[in-house]
C-alpha positions as CSV (number, residue, x, y, z in Angstrom):
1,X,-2.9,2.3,20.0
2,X,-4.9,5.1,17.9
3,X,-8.2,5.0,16.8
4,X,-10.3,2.1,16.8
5,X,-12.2,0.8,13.7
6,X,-14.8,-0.9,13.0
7,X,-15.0,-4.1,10.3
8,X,-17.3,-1.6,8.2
9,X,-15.1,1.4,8.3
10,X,-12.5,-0.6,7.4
11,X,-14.4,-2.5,4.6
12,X,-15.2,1.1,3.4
13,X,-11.9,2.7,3.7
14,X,-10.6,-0.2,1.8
15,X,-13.7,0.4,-0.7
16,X,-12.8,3.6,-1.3
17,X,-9.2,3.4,-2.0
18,X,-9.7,0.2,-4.8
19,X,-12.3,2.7,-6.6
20,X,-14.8,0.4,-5.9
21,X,-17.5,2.8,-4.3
22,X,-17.5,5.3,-7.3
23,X,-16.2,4.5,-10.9
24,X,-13.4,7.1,-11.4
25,X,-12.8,9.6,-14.2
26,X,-9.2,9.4,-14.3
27,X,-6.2,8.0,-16.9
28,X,-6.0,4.0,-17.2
29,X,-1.9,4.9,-16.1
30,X,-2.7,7.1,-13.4
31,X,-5.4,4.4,-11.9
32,X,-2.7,1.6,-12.1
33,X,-0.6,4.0,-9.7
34,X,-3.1,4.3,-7.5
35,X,-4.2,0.6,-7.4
36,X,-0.4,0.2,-6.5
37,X,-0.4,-2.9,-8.9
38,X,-2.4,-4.9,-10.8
39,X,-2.0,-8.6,-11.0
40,X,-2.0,-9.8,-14.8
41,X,-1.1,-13.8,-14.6
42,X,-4.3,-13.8,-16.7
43,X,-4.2,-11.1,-19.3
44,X,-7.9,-10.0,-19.3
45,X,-7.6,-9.2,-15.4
46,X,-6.0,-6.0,-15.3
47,X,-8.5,-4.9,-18.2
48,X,-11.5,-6.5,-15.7
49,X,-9.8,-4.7,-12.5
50,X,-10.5,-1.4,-14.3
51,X,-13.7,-1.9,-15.9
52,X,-15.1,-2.2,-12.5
53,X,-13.6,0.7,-10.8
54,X,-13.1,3.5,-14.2
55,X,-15.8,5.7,-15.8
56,X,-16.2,4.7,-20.1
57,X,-12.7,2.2,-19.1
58,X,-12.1,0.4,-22.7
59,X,-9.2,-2.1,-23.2
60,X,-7.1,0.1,-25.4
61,X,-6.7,2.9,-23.1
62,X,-4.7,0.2,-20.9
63,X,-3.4,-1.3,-24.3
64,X,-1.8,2.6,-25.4
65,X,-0.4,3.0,-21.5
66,X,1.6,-0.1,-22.2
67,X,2.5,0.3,-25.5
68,X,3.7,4.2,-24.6
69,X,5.5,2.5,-21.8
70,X,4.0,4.5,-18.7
71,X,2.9,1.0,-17.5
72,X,4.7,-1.7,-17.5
73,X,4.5,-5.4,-17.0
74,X,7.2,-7.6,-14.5
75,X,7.5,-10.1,-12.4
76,X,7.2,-8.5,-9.3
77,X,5.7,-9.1,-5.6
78,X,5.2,-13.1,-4.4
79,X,6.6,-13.8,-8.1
80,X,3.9,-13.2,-9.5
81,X,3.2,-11.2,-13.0
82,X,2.1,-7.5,-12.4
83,X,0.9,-4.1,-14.5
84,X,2.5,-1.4,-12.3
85,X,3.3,2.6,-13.3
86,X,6.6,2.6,-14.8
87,X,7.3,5.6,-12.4
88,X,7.6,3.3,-9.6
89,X,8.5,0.1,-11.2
90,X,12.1,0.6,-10.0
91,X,11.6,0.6,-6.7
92,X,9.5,-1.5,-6.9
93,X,12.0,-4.2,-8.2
94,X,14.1,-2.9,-6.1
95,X,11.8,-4.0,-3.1
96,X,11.3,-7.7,-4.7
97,X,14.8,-8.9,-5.5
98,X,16.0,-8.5,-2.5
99,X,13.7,-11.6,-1.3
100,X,14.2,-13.4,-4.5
101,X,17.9,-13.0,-4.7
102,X,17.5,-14.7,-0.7
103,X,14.7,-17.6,-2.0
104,X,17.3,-18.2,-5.2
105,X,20.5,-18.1,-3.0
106,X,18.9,-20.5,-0.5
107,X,18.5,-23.0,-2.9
108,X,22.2,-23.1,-4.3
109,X,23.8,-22.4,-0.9
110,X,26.4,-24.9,-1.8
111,X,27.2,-24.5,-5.0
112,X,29.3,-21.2,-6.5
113,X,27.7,-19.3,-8.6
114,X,29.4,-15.8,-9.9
115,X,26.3,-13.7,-10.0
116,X,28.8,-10.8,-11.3
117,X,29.6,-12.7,-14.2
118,X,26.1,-13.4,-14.7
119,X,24.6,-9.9,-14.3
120,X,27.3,-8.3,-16.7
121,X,27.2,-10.4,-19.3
122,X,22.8,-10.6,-19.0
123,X,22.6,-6.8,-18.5
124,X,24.5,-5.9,-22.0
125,X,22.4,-8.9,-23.7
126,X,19.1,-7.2,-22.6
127,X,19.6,-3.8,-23.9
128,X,17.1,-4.8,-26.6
129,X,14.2,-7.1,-26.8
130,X,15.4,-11.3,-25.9
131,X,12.6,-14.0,-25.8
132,X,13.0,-16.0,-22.7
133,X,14.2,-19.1,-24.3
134,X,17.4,-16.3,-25.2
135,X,17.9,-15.6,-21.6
136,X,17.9,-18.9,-20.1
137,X,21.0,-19.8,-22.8
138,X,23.3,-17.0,-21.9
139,X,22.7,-17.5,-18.5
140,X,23.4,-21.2,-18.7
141,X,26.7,-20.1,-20.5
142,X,27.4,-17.7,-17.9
143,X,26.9,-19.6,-15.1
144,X,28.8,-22.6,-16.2
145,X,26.0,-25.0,-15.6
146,X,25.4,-24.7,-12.0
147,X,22.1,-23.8,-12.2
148,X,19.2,-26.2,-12.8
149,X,17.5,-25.5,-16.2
150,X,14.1,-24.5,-14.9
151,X,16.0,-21.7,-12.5
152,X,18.0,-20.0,-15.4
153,X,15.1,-17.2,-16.1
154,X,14.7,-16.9,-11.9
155,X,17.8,-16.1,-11.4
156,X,17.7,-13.8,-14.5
157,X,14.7,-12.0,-12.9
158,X,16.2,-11.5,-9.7
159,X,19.7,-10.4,-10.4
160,X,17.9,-7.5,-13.2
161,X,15.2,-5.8,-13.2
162,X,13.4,-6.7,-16.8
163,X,10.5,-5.6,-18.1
164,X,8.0,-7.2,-20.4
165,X,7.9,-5.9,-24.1
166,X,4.5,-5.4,-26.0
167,X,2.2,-7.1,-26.9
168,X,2.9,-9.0,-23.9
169,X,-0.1,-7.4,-21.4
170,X,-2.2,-7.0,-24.0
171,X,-6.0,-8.4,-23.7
172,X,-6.0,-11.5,-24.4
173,X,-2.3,-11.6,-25.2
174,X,-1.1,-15.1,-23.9
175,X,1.9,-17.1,-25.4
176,X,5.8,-16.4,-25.3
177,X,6.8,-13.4,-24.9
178,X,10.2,-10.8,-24.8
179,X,11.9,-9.1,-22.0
180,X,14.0,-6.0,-22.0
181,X,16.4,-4.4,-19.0
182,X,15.4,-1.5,-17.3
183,X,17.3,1.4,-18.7
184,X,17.4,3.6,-15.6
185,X,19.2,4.2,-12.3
186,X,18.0,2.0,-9.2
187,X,17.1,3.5,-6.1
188,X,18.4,2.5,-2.7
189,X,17.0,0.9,0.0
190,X,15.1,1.5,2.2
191,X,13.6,4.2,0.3
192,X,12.6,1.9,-2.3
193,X,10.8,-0.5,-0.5
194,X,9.1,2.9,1.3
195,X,7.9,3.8,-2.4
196,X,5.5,0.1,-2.4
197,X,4.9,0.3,1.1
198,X,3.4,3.5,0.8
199,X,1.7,2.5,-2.4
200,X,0.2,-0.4,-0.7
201,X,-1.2,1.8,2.2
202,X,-3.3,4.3,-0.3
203,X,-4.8,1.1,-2.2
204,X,-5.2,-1.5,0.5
205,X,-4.8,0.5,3.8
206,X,-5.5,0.7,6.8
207,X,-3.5,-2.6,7.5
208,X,-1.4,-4.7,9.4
209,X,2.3,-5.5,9.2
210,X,0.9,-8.9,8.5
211,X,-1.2,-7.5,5.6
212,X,1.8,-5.4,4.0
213,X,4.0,-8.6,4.7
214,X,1.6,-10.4,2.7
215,X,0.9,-8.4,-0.5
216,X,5.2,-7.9,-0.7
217,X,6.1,-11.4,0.3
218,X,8.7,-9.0,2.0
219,X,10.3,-10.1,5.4
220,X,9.7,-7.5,8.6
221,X,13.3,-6.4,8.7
222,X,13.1,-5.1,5.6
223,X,9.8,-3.6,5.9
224,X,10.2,-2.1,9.2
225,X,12.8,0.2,8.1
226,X,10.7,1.1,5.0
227,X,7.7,2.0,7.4
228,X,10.2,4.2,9.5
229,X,11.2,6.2,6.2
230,X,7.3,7.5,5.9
231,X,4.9,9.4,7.8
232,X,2.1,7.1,9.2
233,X,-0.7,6.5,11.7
234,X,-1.6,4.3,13.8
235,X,-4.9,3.0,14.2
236,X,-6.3,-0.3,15.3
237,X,-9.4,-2.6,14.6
238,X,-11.7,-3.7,17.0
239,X,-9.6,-7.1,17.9
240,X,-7.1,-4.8,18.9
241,X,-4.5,-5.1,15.8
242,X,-2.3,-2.2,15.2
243,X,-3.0,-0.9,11.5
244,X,-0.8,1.5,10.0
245,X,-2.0,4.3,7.6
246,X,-1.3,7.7,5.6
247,X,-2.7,10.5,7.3
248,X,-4.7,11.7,4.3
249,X,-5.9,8.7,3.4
250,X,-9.6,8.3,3.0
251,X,-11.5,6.8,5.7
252,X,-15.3,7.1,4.9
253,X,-18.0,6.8,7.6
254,X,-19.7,3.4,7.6
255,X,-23.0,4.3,6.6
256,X,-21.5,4.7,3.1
257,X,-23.4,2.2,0.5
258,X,-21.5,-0.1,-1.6
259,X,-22.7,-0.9,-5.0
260,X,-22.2,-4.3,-6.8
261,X,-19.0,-4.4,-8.9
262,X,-17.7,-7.6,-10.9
263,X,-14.4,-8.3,-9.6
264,X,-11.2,-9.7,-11.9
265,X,-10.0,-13.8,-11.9
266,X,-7.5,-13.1,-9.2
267,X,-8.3,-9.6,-8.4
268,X,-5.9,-7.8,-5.8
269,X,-8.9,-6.7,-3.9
270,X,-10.1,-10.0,-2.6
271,X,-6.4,-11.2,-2.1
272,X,-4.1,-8.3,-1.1
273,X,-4.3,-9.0,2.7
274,X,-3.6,-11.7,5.2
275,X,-7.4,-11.0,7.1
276,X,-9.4,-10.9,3.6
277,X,-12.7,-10.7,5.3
278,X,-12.8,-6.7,4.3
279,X,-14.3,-7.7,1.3
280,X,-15.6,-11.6,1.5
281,X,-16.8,-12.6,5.1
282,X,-14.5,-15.9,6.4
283,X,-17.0,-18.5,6.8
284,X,-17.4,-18.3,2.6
285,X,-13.7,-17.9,2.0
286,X,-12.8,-20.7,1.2
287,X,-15.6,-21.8,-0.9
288,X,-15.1,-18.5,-3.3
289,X,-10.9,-18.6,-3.4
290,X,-9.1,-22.0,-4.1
291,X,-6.0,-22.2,-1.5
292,X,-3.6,-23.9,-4.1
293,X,-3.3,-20.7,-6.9
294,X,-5.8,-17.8,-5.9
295,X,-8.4,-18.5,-8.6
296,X,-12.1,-17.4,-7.7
């Protein structure tokens, strides 16, 4: 067991790492990196999420990063829709499919379904720009009707990493939308999952195995061995939980004051751990975050 700290120093820490103490004078791309990812279910989040934590932030700087393609949007951790830096998008997907591949397996366990066939015949189909409806009919011809209709584009997702094309991201932008293949070489695990577990840490740490479990959705044995790949400490809270950390990471001391800041519909602040009372105290929990989707 390593250092112990306090609730506050962890509030702060955590604080410091989301940009939430001081607005930041940095790149709408390079803040995405650093926020590891940025949940955009609702389209005006991301743009929200960096209002409150960039210097002068307007929505086009975020719009330009997507259209330029050095952020991208995916379906990505728990399943759900995410900006992250295309620099670490492929690990990143790299992390996630393995547990999707695992939910999406589960559920056809007895039936046989050539995921070869599928993931050659989808791969050269998404070189360019397919709406979804597109997808879900070649892989309904490629699987040979096995799959259940409202699985077709899960299985897609989780078999290729696909990103989404622009406009899609966009404020405001809602509606249907295309997806593209990733043109690029995958990384292997368990470096990969090492690249969003150490992501996680600089935006979120200090935290639990419970915490990083959490925000992946990953299981421990593939996390462990991700967490072995980098160079951490350990710390722990005052309840005697083991946190893991980078060593450079800030940690401010607790006296540090914490402004007001307006916080995103979903923001990945207030939902990016399994203890969320670093930045909302328990007994208002669940008054603030409905249990059945996240909304505040």
């Amino acid at each position: 067991m390593g250092r112990v700290l306090s609730d506050r120093e962890l509030t702060v820490a955590y604080l410091a790492r989301q940009m939430l103490l001081d607005r930041q004078d940095r790149p709408a791309g390079r803040a995405v990196q650093a926020l590891a990812a940025l949940q955009a279910q609702y389209s005006p989040s991301p743009y929200i999420a960096l209002f409150a934590r960039l210097a002068s932030f307007q929505p086009g700087q975020l719009e330009t990063a997507l259209k330029r393609g050095s952020v991208v949007k995916s379906t990505l951790m728990r399943g759900t829709l995410h900006l992250v830096a295309a620099a670490d998008y492929p690990a990143f997907a790299v992390a996630w499919r393995q547990q999707a591949l695992n939910d999406i397996r589960g559920k056809y366990r007895n039936v046989t379904v050539d995921e070869d066939a599928i993931r050659h015949g989808l791969s050269a189909f998404v070189t360019e720009p397919r709406s979804t409806d597109e997808i879900r009919d070649v892989v309904a011809d490629l699987c040979g009707g096995v799959l259940d209709p409202h699985d077709l584009l899960h299985y897609a997702r989780a078999l290729l990493p696909m990103t989404h094309v622009y406009p899609s991201g966009a404020f405001k932008q809602h509606g249907k939308f295309s997806l593209v293949g990733l043109a690029a070489d995958l990384p292997v695990e368990p470096a990969a999952t090492a690249v969003l577990v150490r992501r996680y840490l600089a935006a979120y740490g200090p935290a639990t195995r419970e915490d990083i479990a959490h925000f992946t959705y990953l299981k421990y044995r593939q996390l462990d061995p991700a967490v072995a790949e980098l160079d951490v400490v350990r710390l722990s809270d005052k309840d005697g939980r083991d946190l893991i950390d980078l060593p450079r990471a800030p940690r401010p001391a607790e006296d540090v004051v914490a402004p007001v800041r307006f916080l995103a519909k979903r923001d990945a602040a207030v939902i990016s751990h399994k203890d969320r009372t670093r930045i909302l105290p328990a007994a208002y929990h669940e008054r603030v975050v409905r249990k059945i989707n996240g909304d505040v």
